[in-house]
MARMI-652590 format. One record per residue (C-alpha): x, y, z; residue in one letter. Coordinates in Angstrom, 3 decimals, decimal comma. Layout:
residues N
PAVEX         u         v         w  drenvex
PAVEX         X         Y         Z        a
...
//
This chain:
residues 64
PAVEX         u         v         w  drenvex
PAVEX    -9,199   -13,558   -18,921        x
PAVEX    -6,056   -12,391   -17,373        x
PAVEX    -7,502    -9,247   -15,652        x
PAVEX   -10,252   -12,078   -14,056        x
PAVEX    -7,866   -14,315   -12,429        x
PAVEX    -5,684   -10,818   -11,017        x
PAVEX    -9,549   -10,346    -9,512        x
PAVEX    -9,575   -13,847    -8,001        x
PAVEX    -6,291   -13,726    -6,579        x
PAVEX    -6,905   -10,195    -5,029        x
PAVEX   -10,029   -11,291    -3,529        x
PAVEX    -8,379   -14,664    -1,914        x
PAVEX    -5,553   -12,212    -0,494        x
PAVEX    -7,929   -10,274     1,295        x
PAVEX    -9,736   -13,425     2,600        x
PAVEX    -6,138   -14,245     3,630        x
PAVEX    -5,120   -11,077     5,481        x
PAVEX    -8,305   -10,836     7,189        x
PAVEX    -7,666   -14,496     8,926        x
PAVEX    -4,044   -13,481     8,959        x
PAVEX    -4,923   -10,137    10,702        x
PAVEX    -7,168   -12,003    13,145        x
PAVEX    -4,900   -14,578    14,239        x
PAVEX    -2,289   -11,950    14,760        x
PAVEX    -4,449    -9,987    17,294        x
PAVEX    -6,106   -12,466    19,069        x
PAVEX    -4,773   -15,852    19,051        x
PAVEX    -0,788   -15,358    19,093        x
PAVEX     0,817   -14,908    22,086        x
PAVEX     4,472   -15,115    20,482        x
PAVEX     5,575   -11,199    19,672        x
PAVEX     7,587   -11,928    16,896        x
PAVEX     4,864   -14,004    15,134        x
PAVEX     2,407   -11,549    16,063        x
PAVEX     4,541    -8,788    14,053        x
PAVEX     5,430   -11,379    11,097        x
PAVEX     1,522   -12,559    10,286        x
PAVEX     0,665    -8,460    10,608        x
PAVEX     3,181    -7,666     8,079        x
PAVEX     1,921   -10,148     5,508        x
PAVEX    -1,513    -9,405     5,968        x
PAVEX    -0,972    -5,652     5,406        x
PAVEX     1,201    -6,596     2,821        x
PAVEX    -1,302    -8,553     0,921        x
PAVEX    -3,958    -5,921     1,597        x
PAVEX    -1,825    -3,553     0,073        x
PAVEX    -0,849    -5,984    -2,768        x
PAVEX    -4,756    -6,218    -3,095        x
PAVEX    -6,092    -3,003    -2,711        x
PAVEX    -3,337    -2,107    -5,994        x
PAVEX    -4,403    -4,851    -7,962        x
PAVEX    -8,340    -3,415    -7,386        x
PAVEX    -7,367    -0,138    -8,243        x
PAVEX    -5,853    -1,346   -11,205        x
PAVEX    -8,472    -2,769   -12,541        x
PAVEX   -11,002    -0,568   -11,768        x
PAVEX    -9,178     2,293   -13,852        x
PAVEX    -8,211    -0,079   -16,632        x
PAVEX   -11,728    -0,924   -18,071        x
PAVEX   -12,802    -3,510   -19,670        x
PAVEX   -11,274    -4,962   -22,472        x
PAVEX   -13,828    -4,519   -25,242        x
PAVEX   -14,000    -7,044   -27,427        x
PAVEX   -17,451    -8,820   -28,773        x
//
C-alpha cells in the first residue's frame, strides 16, 4: 500500500514540474522567479524519477 501512494505522489510531481517547467519558460518574465520555479521542477523530477526507479527495482511485495 505504501509503495502505491510513493507511485501517486511521484506521478503528481511530474504533473507538477511539467506546469512548473512551462510557466518558467514561457509565462515569467521575472528572472529570479524564472530560476526559482526551474529549480523545483527539476527538483521534483529528480525526486520523481528516484522514487520510479525505486520501485521499479524493488518488486512487488508478494503476498496472496
Amino acid at each position: 500500500m505504501d509503495k502505491m501512494w510513493l507511485s501517486f505522489y511521484a506521478m503528481g510531481f511530474m504533473v507538477i514540474s511539467m506546469g512548473l517547467i512551462y510557466a518558467s519558460r514561457y509565462k515569467l518574465k521575472n528572472r529570479f522567479f524564472k530560476i526559482f520555479f526551474a529549480v523545483v521542477a527539476y527538483f521534483l523530477l529528480t525526486f520523481s524519477f528516484l522514487a520510479m526507479v525505486y520501485l521499479v527495482f524493488n518488486g512487488p511485495t508478494g503476498g496472496a
